[in-house]
N, C-alpha and C positions, 0 to 999 in steps of 0.2 A: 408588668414587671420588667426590667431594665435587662438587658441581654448581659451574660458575663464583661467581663470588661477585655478579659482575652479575645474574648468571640469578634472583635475589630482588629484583631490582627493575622487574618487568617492566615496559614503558610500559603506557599505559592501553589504547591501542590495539590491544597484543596480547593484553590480557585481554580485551575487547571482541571480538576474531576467534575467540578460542580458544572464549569463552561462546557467541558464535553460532553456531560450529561444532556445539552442544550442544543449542540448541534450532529448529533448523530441520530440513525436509525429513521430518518425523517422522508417523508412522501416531497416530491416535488414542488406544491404548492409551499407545505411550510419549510423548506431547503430557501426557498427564494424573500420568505418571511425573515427565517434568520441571518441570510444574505445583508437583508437591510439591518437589522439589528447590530449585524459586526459596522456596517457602514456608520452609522449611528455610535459604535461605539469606537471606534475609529476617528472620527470626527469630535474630537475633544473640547476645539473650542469650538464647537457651535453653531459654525461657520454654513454648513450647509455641501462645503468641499472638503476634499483632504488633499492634503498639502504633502510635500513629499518626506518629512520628517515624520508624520501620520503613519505613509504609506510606509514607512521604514517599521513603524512600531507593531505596524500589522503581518508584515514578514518576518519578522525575530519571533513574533508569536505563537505561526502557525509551522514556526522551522524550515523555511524556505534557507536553502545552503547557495551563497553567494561568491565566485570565486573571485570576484574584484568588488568588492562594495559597491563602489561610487556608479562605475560602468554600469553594473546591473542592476542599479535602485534605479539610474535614469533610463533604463530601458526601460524597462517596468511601468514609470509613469508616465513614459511615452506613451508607450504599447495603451495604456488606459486614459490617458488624457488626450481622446480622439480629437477635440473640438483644436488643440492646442491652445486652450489658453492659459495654459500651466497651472489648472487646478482639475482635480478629477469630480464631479459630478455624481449623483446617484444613479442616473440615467447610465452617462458612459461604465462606472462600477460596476451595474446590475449586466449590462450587455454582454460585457467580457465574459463573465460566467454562462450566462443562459445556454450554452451548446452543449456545455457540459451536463448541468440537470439536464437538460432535457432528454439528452441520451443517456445518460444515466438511471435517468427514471424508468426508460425503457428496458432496461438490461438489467438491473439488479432489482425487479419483483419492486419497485417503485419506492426503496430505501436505500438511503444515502447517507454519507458524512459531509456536512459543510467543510469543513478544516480540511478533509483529504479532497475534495474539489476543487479550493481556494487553491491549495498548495499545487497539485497536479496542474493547472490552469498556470498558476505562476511559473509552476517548473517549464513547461513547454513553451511558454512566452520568454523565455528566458531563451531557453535553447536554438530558436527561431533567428533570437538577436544574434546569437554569438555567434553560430552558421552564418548569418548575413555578412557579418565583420570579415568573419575567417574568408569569406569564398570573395567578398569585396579587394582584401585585402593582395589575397592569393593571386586572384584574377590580373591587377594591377601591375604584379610583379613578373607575372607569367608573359604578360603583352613585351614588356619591354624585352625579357628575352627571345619573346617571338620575332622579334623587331630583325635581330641577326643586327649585322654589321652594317650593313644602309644606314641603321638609327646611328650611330656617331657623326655619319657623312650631313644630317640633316639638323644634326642639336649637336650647341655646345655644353652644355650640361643638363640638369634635372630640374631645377628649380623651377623652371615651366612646369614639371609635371607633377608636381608637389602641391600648385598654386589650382593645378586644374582638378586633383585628385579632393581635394577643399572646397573647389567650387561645386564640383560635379557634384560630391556626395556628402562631405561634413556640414557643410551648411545647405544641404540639400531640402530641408523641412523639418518638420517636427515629424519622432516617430521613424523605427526602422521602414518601415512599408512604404513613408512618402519618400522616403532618404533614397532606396532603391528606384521607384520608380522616378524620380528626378534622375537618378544616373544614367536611367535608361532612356530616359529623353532627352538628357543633354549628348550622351554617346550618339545616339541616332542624330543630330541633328548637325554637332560636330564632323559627324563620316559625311554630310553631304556636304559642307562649307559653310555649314547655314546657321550656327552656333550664335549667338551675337554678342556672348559672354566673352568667347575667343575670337570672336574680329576687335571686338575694343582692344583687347589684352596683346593681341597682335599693333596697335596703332599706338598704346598708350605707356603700356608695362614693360617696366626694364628688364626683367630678367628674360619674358619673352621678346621682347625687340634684340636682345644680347644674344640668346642661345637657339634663338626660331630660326635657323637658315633658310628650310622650306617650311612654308606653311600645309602642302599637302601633306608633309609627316607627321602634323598632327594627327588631319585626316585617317593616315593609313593604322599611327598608333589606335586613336579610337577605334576602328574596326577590329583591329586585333583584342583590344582590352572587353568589347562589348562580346566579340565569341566568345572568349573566356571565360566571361563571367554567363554568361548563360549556360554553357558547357558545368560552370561550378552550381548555378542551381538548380539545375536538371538533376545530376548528382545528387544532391540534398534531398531532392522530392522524392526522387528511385529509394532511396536508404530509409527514406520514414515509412515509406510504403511496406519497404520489405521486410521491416521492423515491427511491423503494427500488427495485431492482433485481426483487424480487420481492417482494410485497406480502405475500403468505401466510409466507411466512421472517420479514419482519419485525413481521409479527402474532406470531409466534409468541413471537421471539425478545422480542419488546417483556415479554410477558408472563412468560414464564420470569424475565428478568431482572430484576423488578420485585417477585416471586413472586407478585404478586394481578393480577386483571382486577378491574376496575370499569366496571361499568355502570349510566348511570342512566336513572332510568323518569319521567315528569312524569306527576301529574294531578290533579285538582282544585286547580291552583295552585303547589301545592308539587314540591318533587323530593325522591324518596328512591333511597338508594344501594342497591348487591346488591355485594358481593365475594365473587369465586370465586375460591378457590385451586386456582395453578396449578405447575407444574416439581415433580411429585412423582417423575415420570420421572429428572429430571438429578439431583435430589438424592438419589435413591437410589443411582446411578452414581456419584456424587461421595460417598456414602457409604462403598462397598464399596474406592472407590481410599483412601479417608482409614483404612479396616480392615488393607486392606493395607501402608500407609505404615507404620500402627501396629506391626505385626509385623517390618517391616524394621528400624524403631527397637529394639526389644525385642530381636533377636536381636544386632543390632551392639552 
């Protein structure tokens, strides 16, 4: 017998009831079942990736609140398009999540929501970027005031530091995590002379050949701008600590989902970075569910 003819037009609202009937109240293993599922259904055309139009349709869905559109969908597929190749992966997909169930599964008697995972996962990776921005940005403007009055005696305008603020960090990588820690090694490399981005730009580029009087001010600026900004994400990591429910969860969780720690060391002036890599644990797990997925696909 032929379904009503209504019955294909369902409201929104009971696709909406029937979906969450789907991903809530779920054990770990099957949170990461229906993980792929959303990926799957996410992936419209077929493709095997999701694209950032994809990833747009998957945030409006689960109510992720965006305060700049554009900025934050490309955070977003940053933050998940590890590999940078501007498609996100089931592999990279499943990783991002995995800290979450998995701690989750530990603490709520081993039942979960998909949708309040995705979303909470999204919210925080969100909030990551825009600290990075804010305290990058802050940081910048904070140096030049640190500068005092020497900085006019040494530049005749900004446009050098406009061109280096671009170099150092907007085209720094793909991804807020690579974008910082490029800043942080062109900063450290800059404070020694050793830059080789700004020795060309000293020999080749107008507005630095125009406005560089002394080359050591660059120097001194970089020093100033790299305190500051670790001064700014020191800051950021005290507030989420103190904020968290449990401090050690959110160390952990911070890390995992960022996939590096950084840590810096000061002395003799300068500061140098250390990145360790971390979540090899969840991406292994997020691996063996992405094997399986594979084989469910293969057999259907």
């Amino acid at each position: 017998m032929a379904p009503p003819r209504g019955a294909a037009f369902a409201s929104d609202s009971f696709k909406m009831i029937r979906r969450k009937s789907s991903v809530s109240d779920l054990t770990p293993e099957l949170t990461r079942r229906a993980l792929m599922d959303a990926f799957a259904e996410a992936d419209k055309d077929h493709s095997g990736f999701v694209d950032r139009d994809e990833l747009t349709k998957v945030l409006q869905t689960i109510g992720v609140v965006m305060a700049n559109p554009n900025e934050d969908i490309d955070a977003l597929f940053e933050a998940l398009d590890i590999d940078g190749d501007g498609t996100i992966d089931t592999l990279e997909f499943a990783t991002k999540f995995e800290p979450a169930i998995r701690f989750k599964g530990l603490s709520l008697m081993g039942k979960m929501d998909l949708d309040v995972i995705m979303k909470e996962t999204f919210d925080k990776m969100l909030v990551e970027a825009r600290d990075q921005r804010t305290a990058v940005n802050r940081s910048f403007m904070q140096a030049r005031d640190d500068c005092g009055e020497w900085f006019c005696k040494k530049f005749l305008g900004s446009k050098w530091r406009m061109k280096t603020f671009d170099e150092f960090y907007t085209n720094g990588g793909k991804g807020s995590a690579s974008r910082l820690a490029h800043l942080r090694t062109s900063l450290a490399s800059a404070i020694t002379g050793k830059n080789k981005w700004v020795a060309t730009a000293l020999e080749s580029d107008v507005d630095f050949k125009r406005e560089v009087l002394d080359k050591e001010g660059i120097s001194a600026f970089a020093e100033k701008w790299l305190a500051r900004l670790e001064g700014e994400m020191a800051g950021i990591t005290a507030k989420r600590l103190a904020s968290c429910a449990s401090c050690e969860t959110d160390r952990t969780f911070s890390i995992v989902s960022d996939g590096t720690r950084t840590t810096s060391q000061e002395g003799a002036g300068t500061r140098a970075t250390s990145t360790e890599s971390a979540g090899a644990t969840s991406q292994e797990g997020a691996s063996a569910l992405v094997e399986d997925f594979a084989r469910l696909q293969a057999v259907a």
